[in-house]
C-alpha positions in Angstrom: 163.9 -173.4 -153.9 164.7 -177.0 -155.0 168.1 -176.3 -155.9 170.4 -178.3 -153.3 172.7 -175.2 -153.6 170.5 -172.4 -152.6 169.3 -174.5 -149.7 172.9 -174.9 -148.8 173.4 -170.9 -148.3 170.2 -170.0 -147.2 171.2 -172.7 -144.7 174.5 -171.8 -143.8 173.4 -167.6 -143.8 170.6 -168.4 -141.4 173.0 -170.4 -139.5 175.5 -167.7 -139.5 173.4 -164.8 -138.5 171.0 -166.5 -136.1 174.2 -167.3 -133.8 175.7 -163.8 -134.4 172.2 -162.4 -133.8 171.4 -164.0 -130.3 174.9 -163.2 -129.4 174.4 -159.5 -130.0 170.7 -159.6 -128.4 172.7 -161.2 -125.0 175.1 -158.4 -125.4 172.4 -155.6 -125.5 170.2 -156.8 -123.3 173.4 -156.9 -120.5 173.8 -153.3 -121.3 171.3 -151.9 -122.7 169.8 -150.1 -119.0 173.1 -148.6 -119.1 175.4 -149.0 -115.6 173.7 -150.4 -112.8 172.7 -147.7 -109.7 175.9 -149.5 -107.6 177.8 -148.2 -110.0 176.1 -144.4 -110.7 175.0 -143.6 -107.2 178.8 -143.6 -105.3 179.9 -141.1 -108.4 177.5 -138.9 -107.8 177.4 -138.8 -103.9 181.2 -138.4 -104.6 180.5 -135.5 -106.9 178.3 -133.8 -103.6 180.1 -134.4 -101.2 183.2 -132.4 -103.3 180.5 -129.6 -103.7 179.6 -129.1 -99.8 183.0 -129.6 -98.9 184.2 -126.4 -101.5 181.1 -124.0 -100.5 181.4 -121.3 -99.7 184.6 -120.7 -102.2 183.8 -121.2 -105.6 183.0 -124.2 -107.5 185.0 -125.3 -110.7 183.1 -125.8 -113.7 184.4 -129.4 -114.2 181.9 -130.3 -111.9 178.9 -128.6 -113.9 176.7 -128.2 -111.4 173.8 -125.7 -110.9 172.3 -123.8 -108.2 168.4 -123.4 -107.8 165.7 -122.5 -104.8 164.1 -126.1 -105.6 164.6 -129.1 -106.5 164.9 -130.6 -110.4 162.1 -131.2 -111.8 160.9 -135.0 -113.1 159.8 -138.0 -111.9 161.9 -139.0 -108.6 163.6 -142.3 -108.7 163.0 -143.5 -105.5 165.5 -146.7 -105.2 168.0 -144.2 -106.3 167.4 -141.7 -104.1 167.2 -143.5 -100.9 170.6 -145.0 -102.0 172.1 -141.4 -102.3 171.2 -140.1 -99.2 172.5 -143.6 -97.7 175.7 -143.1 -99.2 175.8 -139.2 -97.8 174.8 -140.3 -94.6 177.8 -142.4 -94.4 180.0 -140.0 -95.5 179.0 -138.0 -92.4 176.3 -135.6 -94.5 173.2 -134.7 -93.0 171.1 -133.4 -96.2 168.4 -134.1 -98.2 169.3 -135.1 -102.4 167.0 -136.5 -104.6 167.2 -138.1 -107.9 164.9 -137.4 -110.4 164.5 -138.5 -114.6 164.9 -135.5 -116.8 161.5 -134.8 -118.3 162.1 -135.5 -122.1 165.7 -136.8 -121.9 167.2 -140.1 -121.4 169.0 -139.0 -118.5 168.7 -138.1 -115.1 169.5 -135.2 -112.2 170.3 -135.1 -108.9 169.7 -132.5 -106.2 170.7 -131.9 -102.7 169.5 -129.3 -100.7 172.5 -127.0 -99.3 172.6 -125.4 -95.3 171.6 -121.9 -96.9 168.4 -123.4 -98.4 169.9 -123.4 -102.3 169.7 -126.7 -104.0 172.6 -127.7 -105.7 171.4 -129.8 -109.2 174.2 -132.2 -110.8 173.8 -134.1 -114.2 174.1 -137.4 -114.4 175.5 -139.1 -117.4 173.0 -140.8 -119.8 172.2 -144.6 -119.2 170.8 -145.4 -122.5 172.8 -146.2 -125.6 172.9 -142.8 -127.7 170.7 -143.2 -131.2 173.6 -143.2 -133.6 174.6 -146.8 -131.7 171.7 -148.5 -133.1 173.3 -147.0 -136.4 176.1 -148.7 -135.5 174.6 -152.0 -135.3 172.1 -151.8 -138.2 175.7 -151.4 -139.9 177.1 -154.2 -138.3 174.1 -156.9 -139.0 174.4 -155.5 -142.2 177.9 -156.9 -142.8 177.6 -160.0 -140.9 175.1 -160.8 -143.5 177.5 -159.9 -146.3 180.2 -161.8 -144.7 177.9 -164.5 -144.1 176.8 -164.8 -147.6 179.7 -164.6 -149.1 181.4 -167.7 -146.9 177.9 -169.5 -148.2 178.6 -169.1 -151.2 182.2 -169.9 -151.3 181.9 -173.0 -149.2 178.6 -174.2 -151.0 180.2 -174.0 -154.3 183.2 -176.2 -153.2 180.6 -178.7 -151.6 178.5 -178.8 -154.8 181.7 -178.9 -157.5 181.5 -182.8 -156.9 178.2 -183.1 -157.5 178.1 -180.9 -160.8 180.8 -183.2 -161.9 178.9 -186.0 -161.8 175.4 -184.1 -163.1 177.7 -183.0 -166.4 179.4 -186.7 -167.0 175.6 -187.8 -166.7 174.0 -185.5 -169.2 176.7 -186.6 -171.6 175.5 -189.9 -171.8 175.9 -190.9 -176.0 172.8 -192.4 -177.9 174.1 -195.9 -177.2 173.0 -195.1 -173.5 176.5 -195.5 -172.3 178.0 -192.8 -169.8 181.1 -191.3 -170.1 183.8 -191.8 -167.9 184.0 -190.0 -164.4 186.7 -189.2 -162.7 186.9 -190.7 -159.1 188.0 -187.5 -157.4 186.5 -185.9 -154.5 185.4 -187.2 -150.8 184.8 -190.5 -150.2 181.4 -190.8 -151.0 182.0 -188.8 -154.4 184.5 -191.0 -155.0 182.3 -194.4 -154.6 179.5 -192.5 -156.4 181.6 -192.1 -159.5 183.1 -195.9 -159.5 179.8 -197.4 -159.5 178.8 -195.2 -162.5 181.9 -196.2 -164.4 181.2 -199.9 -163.5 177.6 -199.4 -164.6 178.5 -197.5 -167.4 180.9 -200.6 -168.7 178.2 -203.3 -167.7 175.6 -201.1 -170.0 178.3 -201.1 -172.8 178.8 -205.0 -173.0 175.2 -205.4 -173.2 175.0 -203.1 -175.7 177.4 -204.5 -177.4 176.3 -208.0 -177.0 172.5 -206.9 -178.5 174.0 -205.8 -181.4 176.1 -208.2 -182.0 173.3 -210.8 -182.0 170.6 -208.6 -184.1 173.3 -208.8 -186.6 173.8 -212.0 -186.3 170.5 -213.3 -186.6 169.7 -210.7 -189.6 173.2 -212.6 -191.1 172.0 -216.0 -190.3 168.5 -215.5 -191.6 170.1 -214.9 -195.4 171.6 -217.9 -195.7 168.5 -220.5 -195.5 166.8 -217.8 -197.1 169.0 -217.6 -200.2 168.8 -222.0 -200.3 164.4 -221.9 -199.8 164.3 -219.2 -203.1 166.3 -221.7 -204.6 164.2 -224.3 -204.4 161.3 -222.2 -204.2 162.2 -221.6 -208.4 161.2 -225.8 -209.0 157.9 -225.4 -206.8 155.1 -225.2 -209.6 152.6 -225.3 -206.6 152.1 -222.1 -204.2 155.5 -220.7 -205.4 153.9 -216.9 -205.6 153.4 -217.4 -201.9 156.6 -219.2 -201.2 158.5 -216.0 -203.0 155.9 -213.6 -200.9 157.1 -215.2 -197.4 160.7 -214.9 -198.4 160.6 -211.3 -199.6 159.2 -210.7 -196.0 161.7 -212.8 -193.9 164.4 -210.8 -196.4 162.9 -207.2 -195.7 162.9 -207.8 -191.8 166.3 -209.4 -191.4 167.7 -206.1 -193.5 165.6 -203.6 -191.6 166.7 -205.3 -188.5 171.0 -205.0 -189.6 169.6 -201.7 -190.8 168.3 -200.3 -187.5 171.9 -202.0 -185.6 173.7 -199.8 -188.0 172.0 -197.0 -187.0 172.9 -197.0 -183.2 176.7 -197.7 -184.2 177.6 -196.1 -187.1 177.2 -191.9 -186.5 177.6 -189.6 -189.3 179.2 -186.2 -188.9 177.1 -183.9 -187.5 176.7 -180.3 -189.8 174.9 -177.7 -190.5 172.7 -179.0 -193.3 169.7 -177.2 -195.4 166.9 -178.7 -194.6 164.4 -177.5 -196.8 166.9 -178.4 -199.8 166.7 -182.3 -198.3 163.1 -181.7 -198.3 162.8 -180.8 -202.1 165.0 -183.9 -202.8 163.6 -186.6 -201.1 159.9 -185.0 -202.3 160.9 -185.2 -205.7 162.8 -188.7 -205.8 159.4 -190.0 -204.1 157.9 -188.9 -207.4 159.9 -190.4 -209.7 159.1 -193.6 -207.8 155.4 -193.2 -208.1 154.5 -191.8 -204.6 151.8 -188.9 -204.6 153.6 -186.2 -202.8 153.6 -182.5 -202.5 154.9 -179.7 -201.2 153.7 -176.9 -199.3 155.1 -173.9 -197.4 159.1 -174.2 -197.1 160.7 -172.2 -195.1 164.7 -171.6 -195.9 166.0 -173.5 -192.7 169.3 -175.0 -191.6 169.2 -177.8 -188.8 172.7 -179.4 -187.3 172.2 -183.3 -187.9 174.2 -186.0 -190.1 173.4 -185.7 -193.5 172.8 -189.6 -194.5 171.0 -190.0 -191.1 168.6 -187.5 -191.4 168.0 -187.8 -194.7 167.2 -191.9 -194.1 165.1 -190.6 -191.1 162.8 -187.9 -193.5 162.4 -190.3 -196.1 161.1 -192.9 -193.9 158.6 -190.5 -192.5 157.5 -189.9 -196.4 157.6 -193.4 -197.6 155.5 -193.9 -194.8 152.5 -191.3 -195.5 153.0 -191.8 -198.7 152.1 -195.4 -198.6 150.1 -196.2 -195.6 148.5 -192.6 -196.4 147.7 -192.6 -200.2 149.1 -189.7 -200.3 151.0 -186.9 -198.2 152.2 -183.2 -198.3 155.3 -181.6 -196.3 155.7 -178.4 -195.1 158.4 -176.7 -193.2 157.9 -173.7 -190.6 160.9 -171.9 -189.1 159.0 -170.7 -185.4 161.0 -169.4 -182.7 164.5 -170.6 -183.7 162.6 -174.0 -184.2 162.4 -176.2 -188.0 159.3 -177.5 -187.7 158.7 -180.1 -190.7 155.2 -181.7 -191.0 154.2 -184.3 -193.1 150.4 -185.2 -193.5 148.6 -188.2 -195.1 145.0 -188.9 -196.0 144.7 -192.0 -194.7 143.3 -193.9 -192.3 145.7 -192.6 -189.4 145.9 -195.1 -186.3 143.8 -196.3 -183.5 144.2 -194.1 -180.7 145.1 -196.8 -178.6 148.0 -198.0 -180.5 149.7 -194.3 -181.5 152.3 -194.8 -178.6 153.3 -197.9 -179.7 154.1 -196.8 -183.8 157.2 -196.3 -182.6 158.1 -199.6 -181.9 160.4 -202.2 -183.9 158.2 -204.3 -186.3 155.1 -202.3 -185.0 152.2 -203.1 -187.5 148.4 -201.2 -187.0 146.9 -204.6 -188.8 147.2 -207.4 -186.0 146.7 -210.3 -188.6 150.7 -208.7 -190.1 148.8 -208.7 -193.4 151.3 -208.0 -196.0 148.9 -205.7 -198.2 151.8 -203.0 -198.0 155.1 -203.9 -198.0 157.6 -203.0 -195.1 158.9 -204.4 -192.1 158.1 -202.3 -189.6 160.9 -200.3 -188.8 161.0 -197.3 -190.7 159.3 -195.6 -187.8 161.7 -197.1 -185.3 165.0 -196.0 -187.5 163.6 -192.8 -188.0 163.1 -191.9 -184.5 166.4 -193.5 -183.2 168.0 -190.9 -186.0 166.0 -188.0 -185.0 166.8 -188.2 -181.2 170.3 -189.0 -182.0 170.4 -185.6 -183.4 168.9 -183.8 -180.8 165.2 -183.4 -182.8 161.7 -184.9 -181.4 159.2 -186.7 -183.7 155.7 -187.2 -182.7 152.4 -188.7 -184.3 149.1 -187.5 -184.2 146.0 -188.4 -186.0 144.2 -185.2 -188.1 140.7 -184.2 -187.7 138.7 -185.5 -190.6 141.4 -188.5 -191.1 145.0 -189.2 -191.9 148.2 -188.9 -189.8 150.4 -185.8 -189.2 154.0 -186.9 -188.2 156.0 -184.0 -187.0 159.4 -183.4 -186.5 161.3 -180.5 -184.6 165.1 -179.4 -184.8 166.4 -176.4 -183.4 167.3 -173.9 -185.9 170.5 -173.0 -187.0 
């Protein structure tokens, strides 16, 4: 029930029938004794005093009234009665009538005792609602309740139509974290709402813009005095392994760095693409270069993703068990609509502590940055920014009895 827009028509439905509802209890509860005795008492003294004044000549059936030696039987409704014999009294009738419920029946008779000693028995209409009325009204709650619904949902969806605007212009926010634009249509309120996404959604552009803009500067900037220190570097006779070492560092980072820009601006075209093929590529170009892969299980799977992306991102993931691990091996499950490529090392996985942070640019497990193993860093970081880009997951875990599984999942195409 956390829905805004079930809330809204329960809401408005409750609303609806709780008014209509007390309305109809005031409404049954006015008449549901039936008339009041002011009202039933004058008929039916009318009705006697009609029936005295046509004795001894015959009676006419419209009056439906029967003759008996004693009184109707039933309980006798004394208010009632001593208002009937009131009323005859005034009329200038001196008898005896009684008024009495009909055993069984919601309705009532009434008597009067006649001058030859005959009781004359009338029926009084019923005072309770018949049974089919309350048929009547299960009907008519029933359709209130329709009604009622349907004017929820009508006038709930119109209400929410703003918000879902807004909800789908969110979720359509591109991997560069900027929003797309939203129309400012609607109330007020919507209106306001979507000008101060558009203004935050331009202020997150320029900064965007502006952090790439200087990574790829500084990656630029850092080549130059590079190329001019292995220059001189060349005439060092002293330390000049170590000079070249530094160098070849400063150069990998500042090419991961325009490398990892690249990848959060330039978007290849995103395709169906056989991923166990890619697989079977990248393993066997890892040979060639002297890595110790292999292959298990491949499944025949085909992921939607750009081709040069995802192929940069996989072969960061190998390069990376391959070398940090010793060795690795990658397999690919297809499980409920799901590509689910693992690759698994034998090395000496990460610290549990630090496994959130691999992730990170220029994230090293070593704290001294020893430089045992080339690399600057980043091949985790590009790798994820590709996978997410194309709507995949990769997560690390270190393996009972050592080495690192990293796992990535694609929904299958």
């Amino acid at each position: 029930m956390n829905s805004l827009r079930r809330r809204l028509i329960l809401l408005l439905v409750a609303s609806i029938v709780g008014v209509v509802g007390l309305a109809t209890a005031a409404v049954l509860s006015v008449r549901g004794g039936g008339p009041p005795p002011e009202l039933v008492v004058p008929w039916v003294a009318q009705q006697m005093e009609l029936v005295v004044r046509l004795l001894p000549g015959p009676i006419p059936d419209v009056l439906r009234v029967q003759f008996s030696d004693r009184p109707a039987d039933g309980k006798v409704d004394r208010q009632e009665t001593a208002m009937l014999n009131d009323l005859l009294r005034r009329r200038g009738f001196d008898v005896l009538a009684i008024v009495s419920d009909k055993p069984g029946e919601p309705s009532q008779r009434a008597s009067m005792r006649l001058p030859d000693s005959r009781w004359a028995i009338l029926e009084i209409a019923h005072i309770d609602p018949p049974r089919r009325e309350w048929l009547v009204l299960a009907g008519w709650i029933s359709l209130i309740v329709a009604g009622a619904t349907a004017v929820s949902v009508y006038f709930t969806s119109v209400l929410i139509r703003p918000l879902e605007m807004l909800e789908a212009t969110v979720s359509k926010i591109g991997s560069d974290g900027v929003l797309a634009p939203v129309p400012e249509v609607g109330s007020a309120e919507v209106k306001a709402t979507a000008h101060a996404l558009n203004q935050l959604s331009s202020r997150l552009k320029t900064a965007m813009e502006s952090r790439m803009r200087l990574v790829a500067a500084a990656g630029h900037d850092l080549r130059t005095p590079m190329t001019r220190m292995r220059l001189r570097a060349e005439f060092l006779d002293e330390e000049r392994d170590k000079w070249l070492h530094d160098l070849d560092e400063l150069d990998r980072i500042a090419d991961s760095a325009i490398r990892l820009v690249r990848e959060e601006v330039n978007q290849d075209a995103v395709e169906p693409l056989d991923l166990e093929k890619m697989v079977r590529d990248i393993s066997a170009e890892m040979v060639t270069l002297g890595h110790s892969v292999s292959i298990g299980q491949l499944d025949r799977v085909a992921v939607r993703a750009g081709a040069l992306g995802l192929r940069r991102a996989v072969r960061n993931l190998v390069v990376n068990a391959a070398t940090h691990g010793k060795a690795c091996t990658i397999a690919l499950d297809l499980a409920d609509r799901r590509a689910v490529l693992s690759i698994s090392d034998v090395g000496p996985g990460i610290p549990p502590d630090l496994i959130n942070k691999a992730f990170e640019p220029f994230f090293r497990v070593d704290p001294g940055r020893q430089q045992s193993i080339p690399g600057a860093g980043l091949g985790l970081a590009i790798a994820k920014e590709i996978i997410e880009r194309y709507g995949g997951t990769v997560t690390l875990e270190n393996r009972q009895g050592g080495g690192l599984a990293q796992t990535v999942v694609f929904a299958a195409v």
